[in-house]
Backbone bond lengths (Angstrom), bond angles and torsions (degrees), N, CA, C in turn:
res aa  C-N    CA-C-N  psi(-1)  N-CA   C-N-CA  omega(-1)  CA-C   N-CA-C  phi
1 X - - - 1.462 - - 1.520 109.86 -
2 X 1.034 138.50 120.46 1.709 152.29 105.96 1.664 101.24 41.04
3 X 1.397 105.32 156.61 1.310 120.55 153.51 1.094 102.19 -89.62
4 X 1.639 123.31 134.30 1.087 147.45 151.02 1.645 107.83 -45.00
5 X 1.743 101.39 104.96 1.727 97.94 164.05 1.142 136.97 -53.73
6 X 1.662 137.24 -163.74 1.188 137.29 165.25 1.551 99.71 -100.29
7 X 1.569 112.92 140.81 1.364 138.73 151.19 1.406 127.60 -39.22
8 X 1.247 126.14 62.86 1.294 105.03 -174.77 1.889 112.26 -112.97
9 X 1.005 102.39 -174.06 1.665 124.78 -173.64 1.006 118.44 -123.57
10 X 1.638 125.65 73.55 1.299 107.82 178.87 1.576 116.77 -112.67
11 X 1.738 107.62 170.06 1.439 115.01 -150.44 1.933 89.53 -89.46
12 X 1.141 102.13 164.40 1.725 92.57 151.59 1.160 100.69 -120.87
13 X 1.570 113.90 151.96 1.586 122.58 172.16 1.380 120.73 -42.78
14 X 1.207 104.84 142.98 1.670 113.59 158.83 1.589 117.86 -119.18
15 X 1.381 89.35 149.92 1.355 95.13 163.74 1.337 128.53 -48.27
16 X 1.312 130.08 152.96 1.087 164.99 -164.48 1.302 129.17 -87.66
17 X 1.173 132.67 91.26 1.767 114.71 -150.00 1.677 117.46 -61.54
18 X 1.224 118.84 109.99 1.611 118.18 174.40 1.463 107.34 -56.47
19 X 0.915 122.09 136.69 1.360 154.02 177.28 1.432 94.51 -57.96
20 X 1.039 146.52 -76.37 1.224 132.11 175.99 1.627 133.88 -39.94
21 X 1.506 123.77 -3.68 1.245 147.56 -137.96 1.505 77.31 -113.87
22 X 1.720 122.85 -35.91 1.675 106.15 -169.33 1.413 106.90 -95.44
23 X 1.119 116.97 148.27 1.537 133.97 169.29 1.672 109.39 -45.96
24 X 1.557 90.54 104.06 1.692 90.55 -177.09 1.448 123.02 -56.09
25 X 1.124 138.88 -12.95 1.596 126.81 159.73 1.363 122.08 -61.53
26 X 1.862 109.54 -25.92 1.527 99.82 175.95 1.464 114.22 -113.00
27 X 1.374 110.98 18.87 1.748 134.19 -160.37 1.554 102.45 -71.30
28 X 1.682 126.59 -23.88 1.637 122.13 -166.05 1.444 82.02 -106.20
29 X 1.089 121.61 -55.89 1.483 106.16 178.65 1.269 149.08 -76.57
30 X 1.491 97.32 0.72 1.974 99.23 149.26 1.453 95.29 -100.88
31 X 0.796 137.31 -15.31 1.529 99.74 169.78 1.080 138.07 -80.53
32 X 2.015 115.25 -15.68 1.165 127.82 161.97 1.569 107.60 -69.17
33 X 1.192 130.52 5.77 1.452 119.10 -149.65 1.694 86.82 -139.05
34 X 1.445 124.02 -1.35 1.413 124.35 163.89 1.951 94.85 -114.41
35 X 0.746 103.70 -11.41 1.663 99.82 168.44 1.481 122.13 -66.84
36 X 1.208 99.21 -61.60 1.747 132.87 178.20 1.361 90.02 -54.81
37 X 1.293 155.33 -50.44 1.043 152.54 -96.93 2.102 97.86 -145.60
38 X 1.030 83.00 -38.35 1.625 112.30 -164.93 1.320 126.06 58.60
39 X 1.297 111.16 50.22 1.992 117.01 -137.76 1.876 87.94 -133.34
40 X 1.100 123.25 137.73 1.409 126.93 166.92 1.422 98.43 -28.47
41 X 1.651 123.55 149.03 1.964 133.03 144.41 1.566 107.71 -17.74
42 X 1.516 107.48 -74.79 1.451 156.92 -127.37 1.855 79.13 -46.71
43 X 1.229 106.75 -44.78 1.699 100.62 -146.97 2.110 94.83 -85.04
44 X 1.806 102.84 -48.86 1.418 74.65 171.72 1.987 129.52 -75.57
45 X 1.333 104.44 -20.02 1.413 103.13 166.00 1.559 124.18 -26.40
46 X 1.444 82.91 -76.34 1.927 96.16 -179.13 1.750 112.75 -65.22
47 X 1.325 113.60 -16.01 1.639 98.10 174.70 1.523 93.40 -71.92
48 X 1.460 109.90 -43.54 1.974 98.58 -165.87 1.374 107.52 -54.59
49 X 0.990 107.89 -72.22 1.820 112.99 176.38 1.498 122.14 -41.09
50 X 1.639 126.02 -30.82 1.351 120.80 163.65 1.907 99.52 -70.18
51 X 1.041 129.77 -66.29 1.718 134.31 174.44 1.551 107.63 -30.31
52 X 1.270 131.01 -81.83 1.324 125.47 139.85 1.486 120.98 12.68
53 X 1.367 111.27 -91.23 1.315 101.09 -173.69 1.620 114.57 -92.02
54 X 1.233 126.86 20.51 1.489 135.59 146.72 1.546 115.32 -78.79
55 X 1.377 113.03 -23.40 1.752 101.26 159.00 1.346 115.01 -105.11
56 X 0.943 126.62 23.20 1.369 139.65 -178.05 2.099 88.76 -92.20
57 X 1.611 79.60 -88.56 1.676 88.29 173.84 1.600 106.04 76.03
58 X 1.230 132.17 -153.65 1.186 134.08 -179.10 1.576 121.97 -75.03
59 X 1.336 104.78 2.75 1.877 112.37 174.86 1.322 93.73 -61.85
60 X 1.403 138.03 -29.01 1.566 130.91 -175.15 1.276 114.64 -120.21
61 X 1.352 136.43 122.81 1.079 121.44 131.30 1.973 141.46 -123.32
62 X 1.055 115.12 -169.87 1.399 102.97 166.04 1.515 121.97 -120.78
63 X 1.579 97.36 167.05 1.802 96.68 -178.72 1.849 78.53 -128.63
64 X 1.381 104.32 118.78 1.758 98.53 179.71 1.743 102.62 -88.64
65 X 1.403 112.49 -16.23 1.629 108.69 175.01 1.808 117.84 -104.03
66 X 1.458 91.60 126.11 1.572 77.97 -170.54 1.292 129.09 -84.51
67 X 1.637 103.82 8.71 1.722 100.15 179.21 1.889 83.74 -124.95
68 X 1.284 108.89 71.00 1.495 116.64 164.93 1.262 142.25 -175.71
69 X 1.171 156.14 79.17 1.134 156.63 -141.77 1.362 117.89 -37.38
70 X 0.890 117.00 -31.37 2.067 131.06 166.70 1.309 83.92 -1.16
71 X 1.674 116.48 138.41 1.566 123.35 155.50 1.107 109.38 -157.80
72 X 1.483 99.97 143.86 1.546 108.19 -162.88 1.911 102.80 -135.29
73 X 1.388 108.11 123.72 0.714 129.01 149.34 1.735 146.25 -38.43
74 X 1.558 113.56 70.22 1.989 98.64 -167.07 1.075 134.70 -67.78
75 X 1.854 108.51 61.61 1.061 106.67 -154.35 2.013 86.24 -95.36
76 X 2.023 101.49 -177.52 1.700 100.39 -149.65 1.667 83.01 -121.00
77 X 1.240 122.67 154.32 1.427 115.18 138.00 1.944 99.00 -134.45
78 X 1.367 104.08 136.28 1.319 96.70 172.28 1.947 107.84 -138.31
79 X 1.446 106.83 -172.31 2.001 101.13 163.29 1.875 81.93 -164.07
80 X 1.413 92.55 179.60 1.083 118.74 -178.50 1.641 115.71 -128.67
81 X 1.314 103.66 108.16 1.518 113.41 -165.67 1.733 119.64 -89.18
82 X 1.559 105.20 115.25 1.910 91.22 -172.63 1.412 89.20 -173.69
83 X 1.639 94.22 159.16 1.362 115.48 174.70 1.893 99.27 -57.42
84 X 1.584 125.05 150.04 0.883 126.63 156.19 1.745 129.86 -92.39
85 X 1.659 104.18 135.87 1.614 132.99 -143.86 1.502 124.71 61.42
86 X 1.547 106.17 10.18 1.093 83.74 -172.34 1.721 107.03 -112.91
87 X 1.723 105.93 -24.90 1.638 90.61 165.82 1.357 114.68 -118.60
88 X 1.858 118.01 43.03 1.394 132.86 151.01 1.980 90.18 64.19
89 X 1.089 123.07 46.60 1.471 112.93 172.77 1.473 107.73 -71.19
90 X 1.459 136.59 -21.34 1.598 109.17 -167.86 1.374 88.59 -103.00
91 X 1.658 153.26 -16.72 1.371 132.50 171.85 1.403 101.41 -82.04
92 X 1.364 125.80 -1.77 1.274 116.27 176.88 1.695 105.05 -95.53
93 X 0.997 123.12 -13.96 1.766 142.76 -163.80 1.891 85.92 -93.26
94 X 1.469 123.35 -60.72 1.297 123.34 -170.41 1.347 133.25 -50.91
95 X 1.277 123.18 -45.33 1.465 136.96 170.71 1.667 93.36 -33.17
96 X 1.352 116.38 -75.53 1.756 131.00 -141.13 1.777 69.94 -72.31
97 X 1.203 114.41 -54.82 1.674 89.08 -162.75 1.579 134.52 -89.74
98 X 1.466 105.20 35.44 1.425 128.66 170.27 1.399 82.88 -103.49
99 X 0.896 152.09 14.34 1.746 115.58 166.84 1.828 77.44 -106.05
100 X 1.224 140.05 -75.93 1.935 102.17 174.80 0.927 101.54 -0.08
101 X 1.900 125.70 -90.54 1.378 111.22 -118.48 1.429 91.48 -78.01
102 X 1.279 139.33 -26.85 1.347 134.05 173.41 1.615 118.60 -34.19
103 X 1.369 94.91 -66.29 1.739 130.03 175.04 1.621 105.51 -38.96
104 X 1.436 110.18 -52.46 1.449 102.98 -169.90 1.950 104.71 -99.38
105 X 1.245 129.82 7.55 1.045 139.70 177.83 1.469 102.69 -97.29
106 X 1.247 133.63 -20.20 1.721 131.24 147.45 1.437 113.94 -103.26
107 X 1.167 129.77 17.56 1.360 125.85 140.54 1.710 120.79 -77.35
108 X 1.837 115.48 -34.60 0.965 120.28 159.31 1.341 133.15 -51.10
109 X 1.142 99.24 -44.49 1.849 117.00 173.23 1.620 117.90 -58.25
110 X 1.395 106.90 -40.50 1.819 108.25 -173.24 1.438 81.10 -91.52
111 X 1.696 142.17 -48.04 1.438 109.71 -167.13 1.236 98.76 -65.89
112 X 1.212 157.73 -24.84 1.751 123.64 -176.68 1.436 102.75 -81.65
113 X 1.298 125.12 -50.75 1.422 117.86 172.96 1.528 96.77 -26.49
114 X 1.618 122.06 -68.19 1.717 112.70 -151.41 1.771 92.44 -64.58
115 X 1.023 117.56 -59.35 1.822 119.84 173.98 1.629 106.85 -22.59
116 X 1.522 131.31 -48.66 1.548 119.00 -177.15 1.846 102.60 -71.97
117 X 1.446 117.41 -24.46 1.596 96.93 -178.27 1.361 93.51 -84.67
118 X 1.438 127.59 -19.18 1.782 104.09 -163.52 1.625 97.62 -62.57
119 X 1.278 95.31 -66.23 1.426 96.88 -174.30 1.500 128.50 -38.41
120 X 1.254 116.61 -31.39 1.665 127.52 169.79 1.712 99.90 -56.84
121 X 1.392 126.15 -65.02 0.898 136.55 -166.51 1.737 119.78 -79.68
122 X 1.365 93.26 -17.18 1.922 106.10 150.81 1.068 111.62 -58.36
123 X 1.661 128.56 -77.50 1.471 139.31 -164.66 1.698 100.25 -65.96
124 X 1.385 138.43 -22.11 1.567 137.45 160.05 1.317 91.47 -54.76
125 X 1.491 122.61 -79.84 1.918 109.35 -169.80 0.941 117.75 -34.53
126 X 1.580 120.27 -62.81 1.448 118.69 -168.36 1.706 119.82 -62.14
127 X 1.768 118.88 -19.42 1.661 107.96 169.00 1.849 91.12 -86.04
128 X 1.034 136.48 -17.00 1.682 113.16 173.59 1.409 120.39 -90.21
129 X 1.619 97.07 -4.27 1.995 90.38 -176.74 2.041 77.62 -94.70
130 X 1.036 123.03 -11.17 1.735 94.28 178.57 1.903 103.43 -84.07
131 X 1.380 112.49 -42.02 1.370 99.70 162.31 1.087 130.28 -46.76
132 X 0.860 140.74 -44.73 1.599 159.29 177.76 2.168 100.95 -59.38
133 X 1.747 98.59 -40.61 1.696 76.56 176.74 1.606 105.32 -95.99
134 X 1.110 120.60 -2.54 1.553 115.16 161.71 1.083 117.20 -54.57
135 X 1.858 121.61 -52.08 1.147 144.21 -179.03 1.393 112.58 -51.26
136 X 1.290 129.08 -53.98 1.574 144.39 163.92 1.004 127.32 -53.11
137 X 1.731 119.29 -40.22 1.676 125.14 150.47 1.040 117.75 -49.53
138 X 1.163 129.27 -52.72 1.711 139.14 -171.27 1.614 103.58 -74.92
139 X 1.029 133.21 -28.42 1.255 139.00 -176.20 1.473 113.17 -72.49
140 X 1.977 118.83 -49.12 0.788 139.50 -170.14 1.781 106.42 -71.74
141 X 1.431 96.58 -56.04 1.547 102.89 168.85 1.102 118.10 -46.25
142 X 1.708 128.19 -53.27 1.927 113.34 -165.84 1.907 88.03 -83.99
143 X 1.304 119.78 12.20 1.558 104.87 -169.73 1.724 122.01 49.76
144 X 1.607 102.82 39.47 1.192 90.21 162.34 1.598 120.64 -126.69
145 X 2.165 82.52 122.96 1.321 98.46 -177.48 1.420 146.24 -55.59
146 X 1.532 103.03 -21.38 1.165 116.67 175.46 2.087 118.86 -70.56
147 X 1.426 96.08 -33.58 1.453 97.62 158.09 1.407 140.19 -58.34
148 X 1.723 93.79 -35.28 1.490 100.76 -170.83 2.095 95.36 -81.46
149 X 1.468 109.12 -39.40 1.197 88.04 170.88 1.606 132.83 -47.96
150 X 0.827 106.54 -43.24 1.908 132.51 171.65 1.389 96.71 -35.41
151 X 1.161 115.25 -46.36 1.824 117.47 -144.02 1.305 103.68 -99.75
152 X 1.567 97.14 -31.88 1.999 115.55 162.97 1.383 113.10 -58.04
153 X 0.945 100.92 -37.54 2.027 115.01 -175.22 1.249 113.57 -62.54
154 X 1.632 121.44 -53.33 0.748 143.77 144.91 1.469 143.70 -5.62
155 X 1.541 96.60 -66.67 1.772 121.72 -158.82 1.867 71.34 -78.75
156 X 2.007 115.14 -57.26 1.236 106.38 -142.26 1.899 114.58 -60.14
157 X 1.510 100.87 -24.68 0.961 110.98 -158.29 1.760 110.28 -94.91
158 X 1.161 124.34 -2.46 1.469 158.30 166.51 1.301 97.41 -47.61
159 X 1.372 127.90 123.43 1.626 137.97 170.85 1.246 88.53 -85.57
160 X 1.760 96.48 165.40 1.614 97.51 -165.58 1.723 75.94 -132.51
161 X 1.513 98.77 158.83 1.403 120.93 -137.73 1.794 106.81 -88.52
162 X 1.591 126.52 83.72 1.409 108.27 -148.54 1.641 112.14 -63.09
163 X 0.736 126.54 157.79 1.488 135.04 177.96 1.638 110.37 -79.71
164 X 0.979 129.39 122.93 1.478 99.36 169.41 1.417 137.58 -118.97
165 X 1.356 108.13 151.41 1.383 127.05 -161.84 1.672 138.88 -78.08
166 X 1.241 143.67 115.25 1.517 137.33 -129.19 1.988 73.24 -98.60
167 X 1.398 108.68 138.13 1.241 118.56 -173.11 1.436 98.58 -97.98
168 X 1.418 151.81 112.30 1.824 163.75 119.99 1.051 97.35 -22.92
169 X 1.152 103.73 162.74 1.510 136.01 -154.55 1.704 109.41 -171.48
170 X 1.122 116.71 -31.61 1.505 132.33 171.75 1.616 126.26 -136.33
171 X 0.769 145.13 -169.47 1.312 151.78 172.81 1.801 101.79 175.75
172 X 1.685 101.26 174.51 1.369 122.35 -177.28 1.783 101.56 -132.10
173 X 1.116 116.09 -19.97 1.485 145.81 162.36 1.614 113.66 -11.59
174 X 0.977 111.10 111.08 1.938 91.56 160.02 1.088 114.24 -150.52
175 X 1.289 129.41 -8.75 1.676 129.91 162.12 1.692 118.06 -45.58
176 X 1.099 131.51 125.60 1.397 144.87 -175.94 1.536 96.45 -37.07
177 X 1.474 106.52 -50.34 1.662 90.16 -155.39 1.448 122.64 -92.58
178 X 1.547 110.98 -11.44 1.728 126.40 145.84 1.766 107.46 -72.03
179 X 1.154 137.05 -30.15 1.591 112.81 -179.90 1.641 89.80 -85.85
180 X 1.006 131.18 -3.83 1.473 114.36 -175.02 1.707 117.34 -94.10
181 X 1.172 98.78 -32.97 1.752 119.70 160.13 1.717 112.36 -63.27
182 X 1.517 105.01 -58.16 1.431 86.46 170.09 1.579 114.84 -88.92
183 X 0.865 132.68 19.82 1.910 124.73 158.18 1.508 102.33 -84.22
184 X 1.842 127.77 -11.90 1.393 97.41 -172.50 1.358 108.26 -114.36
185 X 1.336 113.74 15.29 1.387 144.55 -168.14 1.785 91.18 -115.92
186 X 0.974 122.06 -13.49 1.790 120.19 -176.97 1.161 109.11 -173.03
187 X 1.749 110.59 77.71 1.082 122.00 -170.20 1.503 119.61 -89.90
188 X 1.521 105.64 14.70 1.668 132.36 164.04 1.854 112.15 -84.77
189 X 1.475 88.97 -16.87 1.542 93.23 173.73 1.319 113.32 94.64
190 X 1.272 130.31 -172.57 1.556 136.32 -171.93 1.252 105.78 168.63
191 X 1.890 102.07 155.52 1.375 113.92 -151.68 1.900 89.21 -93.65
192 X 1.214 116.07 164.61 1.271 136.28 172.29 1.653 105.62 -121.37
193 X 1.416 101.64 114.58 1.741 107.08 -178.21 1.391 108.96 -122.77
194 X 1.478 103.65 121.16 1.813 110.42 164.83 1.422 101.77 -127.20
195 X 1.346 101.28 143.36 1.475 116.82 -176.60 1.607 110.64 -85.44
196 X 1.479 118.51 -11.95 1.404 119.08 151.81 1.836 118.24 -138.84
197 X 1.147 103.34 100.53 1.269 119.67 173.57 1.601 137.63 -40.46
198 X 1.381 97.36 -25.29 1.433 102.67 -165.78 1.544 90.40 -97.98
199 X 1.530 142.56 -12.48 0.961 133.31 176.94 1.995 104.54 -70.90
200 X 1.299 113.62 -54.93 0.949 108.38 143.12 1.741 147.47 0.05
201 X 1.274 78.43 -84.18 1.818 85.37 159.62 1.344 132.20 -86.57
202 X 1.562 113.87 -13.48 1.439 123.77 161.00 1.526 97.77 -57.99
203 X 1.183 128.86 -55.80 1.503 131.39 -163.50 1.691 96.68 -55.90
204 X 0.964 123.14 -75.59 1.189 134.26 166.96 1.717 139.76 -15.39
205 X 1.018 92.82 -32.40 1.816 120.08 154.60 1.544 105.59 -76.86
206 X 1.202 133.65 -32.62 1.523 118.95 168.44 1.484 140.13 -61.05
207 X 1.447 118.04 146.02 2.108 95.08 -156.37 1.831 89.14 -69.56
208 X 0.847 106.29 -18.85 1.894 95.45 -172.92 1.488 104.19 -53.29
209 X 1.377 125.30 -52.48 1.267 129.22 -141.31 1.608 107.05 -114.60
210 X 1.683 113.84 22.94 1.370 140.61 -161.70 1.966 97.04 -63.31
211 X 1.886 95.71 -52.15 1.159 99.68 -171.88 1.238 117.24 -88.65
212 X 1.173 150.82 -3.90 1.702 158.18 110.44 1.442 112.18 -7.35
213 X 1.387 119.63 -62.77 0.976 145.07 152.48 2.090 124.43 -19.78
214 X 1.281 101.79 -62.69 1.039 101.92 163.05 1.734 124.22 -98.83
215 X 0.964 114.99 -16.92 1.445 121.98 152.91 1.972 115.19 -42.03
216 X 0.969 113.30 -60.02 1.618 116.17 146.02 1.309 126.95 -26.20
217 X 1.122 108.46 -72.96 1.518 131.16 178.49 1.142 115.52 -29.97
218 X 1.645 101.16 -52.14 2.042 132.61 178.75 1.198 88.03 -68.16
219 X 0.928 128.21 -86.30 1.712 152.53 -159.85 2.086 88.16 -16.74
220 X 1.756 101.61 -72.76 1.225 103.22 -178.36 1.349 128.52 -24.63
221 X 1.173 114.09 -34.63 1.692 115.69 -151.19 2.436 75.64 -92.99
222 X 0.566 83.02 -15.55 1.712 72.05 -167.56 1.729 150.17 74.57
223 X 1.758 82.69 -3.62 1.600 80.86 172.36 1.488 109.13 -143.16
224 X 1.499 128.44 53.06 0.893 164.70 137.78 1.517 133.69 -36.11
225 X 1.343 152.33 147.24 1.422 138.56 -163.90 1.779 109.08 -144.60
226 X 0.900 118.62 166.17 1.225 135.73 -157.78 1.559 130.96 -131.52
227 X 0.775 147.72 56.74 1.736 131.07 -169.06 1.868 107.61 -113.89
228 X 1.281 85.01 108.60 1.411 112.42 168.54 1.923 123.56 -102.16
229 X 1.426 104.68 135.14 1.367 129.88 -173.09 1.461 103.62 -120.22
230 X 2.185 103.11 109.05 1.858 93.61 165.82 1.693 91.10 -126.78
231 X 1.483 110.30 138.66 1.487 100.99 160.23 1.180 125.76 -28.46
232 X 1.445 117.58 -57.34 1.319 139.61 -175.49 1.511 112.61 -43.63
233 X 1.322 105.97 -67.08 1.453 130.11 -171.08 1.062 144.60 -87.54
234 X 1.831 97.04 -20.76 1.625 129.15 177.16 1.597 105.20 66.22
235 X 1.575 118.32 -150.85 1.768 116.80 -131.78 2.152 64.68 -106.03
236 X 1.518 94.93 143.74 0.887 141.54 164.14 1.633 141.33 -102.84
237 X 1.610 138.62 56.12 1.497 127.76 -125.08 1.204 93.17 -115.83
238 X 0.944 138.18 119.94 1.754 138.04 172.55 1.416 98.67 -117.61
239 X 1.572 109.84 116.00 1.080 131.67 -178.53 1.583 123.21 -87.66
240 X 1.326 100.34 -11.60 2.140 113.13 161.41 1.578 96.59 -146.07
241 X 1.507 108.74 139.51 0.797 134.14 176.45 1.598 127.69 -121.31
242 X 1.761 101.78 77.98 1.807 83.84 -166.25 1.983 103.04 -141.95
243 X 1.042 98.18 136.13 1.199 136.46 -147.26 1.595 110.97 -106.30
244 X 1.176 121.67 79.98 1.579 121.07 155.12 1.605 127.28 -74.34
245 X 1.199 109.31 132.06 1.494 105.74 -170.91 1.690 100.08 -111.26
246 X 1.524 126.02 159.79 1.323 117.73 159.75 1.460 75.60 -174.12
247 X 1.836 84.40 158.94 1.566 118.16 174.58 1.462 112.22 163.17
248 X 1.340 107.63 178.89 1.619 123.30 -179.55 1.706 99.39 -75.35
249 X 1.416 100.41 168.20 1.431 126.20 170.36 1.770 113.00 -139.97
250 X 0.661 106.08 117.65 1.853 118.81 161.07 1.534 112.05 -60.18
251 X 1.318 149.39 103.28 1.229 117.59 -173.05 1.879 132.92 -96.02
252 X 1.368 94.97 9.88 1.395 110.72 148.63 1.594 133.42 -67.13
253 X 1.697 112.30 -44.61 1.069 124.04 132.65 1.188 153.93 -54.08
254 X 1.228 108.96 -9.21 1.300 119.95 152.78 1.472 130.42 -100.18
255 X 1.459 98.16 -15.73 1.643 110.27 158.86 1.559 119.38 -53.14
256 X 1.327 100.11 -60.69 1.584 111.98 163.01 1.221 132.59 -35.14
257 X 1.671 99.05 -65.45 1.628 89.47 175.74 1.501 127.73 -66.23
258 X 1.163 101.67 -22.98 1.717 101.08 -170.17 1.237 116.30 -82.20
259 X 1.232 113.89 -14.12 1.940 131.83 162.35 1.350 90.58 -55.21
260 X 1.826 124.29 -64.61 1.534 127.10 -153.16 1.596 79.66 -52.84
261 X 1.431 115.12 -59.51 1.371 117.20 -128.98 1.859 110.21 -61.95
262 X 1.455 82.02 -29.85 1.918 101.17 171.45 1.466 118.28 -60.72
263 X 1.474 98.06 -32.44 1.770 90.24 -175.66 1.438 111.63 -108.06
264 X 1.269 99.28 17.21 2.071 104.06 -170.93 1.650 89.56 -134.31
265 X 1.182 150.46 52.66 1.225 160.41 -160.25 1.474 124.31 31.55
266 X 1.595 116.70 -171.06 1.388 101.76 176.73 1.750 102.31 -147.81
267 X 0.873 101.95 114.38 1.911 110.77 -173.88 1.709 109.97 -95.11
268 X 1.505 109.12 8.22 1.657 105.54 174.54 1.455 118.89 86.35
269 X 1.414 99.57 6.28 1.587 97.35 176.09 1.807 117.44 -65.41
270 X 1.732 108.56 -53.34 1.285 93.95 173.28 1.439 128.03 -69.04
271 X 1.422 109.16 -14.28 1.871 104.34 170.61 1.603 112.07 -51.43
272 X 1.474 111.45 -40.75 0.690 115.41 -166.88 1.939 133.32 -61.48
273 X 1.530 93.48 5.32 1.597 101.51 -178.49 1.587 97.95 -102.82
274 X 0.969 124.32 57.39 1.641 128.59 165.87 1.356 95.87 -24.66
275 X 0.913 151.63 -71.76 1.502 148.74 -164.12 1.415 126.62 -78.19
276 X 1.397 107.51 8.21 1.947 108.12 171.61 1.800 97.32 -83.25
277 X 1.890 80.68 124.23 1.592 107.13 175.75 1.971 101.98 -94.90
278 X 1.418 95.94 140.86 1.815 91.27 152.96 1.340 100.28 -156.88
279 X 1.722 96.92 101.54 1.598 114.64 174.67 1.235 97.80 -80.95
280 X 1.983 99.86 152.77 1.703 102.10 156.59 1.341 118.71 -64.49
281 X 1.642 123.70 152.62 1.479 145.11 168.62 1.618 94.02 -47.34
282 X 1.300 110.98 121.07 1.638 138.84 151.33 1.783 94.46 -15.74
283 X 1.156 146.04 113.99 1.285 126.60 134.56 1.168 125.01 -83.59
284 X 1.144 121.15 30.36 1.844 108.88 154.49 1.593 105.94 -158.15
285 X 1.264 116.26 170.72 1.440 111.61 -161.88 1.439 115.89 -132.93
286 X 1.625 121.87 94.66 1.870 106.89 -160.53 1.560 93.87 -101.13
């Protein structure tokens, strides 16, 4: 008998992303932005297109049969798979996802702008709801009914004053009862970003975090609902529930889990990242 070889794991090549494969409006600028970078397309491509269709969210969907109500949601989950420092995946992940932080950094700006009229138009209600109970005392006192009806008419028919709401675009979030607060606060949805994923889904394999877990799952499909109850906080109702995921991958760590995940069942969670890339390492460097 032979010496016993070494054990190894090797990848086979993949293809190469054709240039034509990206959506020509964002086609010069990932490629300047895998140039700069010197890093495969693959990784900023799929952040644009997961970002993309995380502000999209439920403003779109499709019915692919035309004699059927079927509707589908285009919503994204993707990651970016690579050794770490060596094929620059989170400055390659950042570019596409500064237009978020852009996006939700002038959503901040008009919600306080709208916050200085609420409040103007708060403290207006509150000197006319005290007129209004002067008005009702005095009404009640000479007993005239025809006033108090008036004032009934009034109160019923009175819009009530909306508050307004700072619109997301991202979160770091994953507890049920913060993605459920912000889904009813952004019922267009919002992306969920971790810069390592498999910690994520390591968590997620635990019996604690079973129902988190499938809350996701829902979340994915995108048109999904919600009603949450906290003493604390009271009823909570999110009427769409949709859920973009993105982030990095380690791929040692992801070797791992998906062994666990093979021999401890499989409920479709990792199918579910249609968009995890793992290009080969650049061999040469201009």
């Amino acid at each position: 008998m032979g010496v016993p070889g070494p054990i190894e794991s090797k990848l086979k090549p993949v293809h190469a992303l054709p240039e034509q494969l990206i959506p020509e409006p964002l086609r010069k600028w990932i490629l300047d932005v895998a140039h700069r970078m010197q890093t495969p397309p693959d990784f900023a491509a799929v952040t644009a297109l997961t970002v993309a269709a995380s502000v999209i969210g439920t403003a779109c969907a499709i019915r692919p049969k035309q004699r059927d109500n079927w509707t589908v949601i285009p919503n994204l989950w993707g990651a970016c798979i690579g050794r770490p420092s060596v094929v620059l995946k989170s400055p390659s992940m950042k570019e596409p996802m500064d237009m978020l932080t852009r996006l939700q950094a002038e959503a901040g700006e008009a919600y306080q702008a709208e916050m200085r009229t609420y409040d103007f138009d708060r403290k207006l209600s509150e000197i006319q709801a005290k007129d209004t109970e002067k008005a009702m005392a005095k009404a009640v006192k000479s007993r005239d009914s025809l006033a108090v009806d008036a004032l009934r008419d009034d109160h019923l028919n009175a819009e009530a004053l909306p508050e307004p709401v700072r619109r997301l675009f991202k979160t770091n979030e994953t507890s049920i009862q913060s993605q459920t607060v912000l889904q009813t606060q952004n019922p267009r949805g919002l992306l969920t970003f971790r810069d390592e994923i498999t910690g994520l889904l390591t968590r997620w394999d635990k019996k604690d975090h079973e129902d988190e877990r499938a809350y996701f799952l829902e979340g994915w499909n995108g048109d999904g609902s919600y009603t949450d109850f906290k003493i604390g906080r009271g009823l909570t109702d999110a009427d769409h529930i949709c859920i973009s995921l993105f982030g990095g991958i380690q791929p040692d760590k992801l070797r791992r889990y998906l062994y666990q995940s093979m021999n401890g069942g499989n409920d479709g969670l990792v199918q579910r990242l249609q968009l995890a890339v793992y290009p080969d390492e650049p061999s040469n460097w201009e």
